[in-house]
C-alpha angles and dihedrals in degrees: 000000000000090000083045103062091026081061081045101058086033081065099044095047079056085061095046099050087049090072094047094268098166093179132044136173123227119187131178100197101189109041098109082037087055100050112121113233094219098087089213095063095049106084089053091053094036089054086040089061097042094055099050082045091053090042098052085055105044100103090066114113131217094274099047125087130226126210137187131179132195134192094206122128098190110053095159097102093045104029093103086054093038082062090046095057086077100220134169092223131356110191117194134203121206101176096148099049 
């Protein structure tokens, strides 16, 4: 399901690009959520998310920016997938903190 609606999305940022959208925001709400508590089932999941991420923007061409933007206050745990998942700018709020 994951590859499904990041095809999906990749779909929909063509489109976008088609009508001179320079800029487009890509979130994955749920990926701290997600994370499983047992440590040694993280890195499967971790890689799982990125993938579908990478997949969703992967219609993005070289001029146009991708953004993603988390409400997490605790990143620890998600920051080396975070990298991986290759972004212009990640903004991050971290109002309850």
């Amino acid at each position: 399901m994951a590859a499904q609606l990041g095809l999906a999305l990749a779909e929909e940022v063509a489109d976008l690009q088609r009508t001179g959208t320079a800029v487009v925001q890509i979130d994955e709400p749920a990926l701290r959520e997600g994370l499983p508590l047992r440590r040694g089932e993280r890195a499967e999941y971790l890689a799982w998310a990125t993938r579908a991420f990478r997949l969703a923007s992967s219609a993005a061409v070289s001029a146009t920016q991708v953004h993603t933007h988390m409400c997490y206050a605790e990143l620890a745990d998600v920051v080396d997938a975070l990298a991986d998942f290759d972004v212009d700018v990640a903004s991050f709020e971290a109002a309850r903190s």
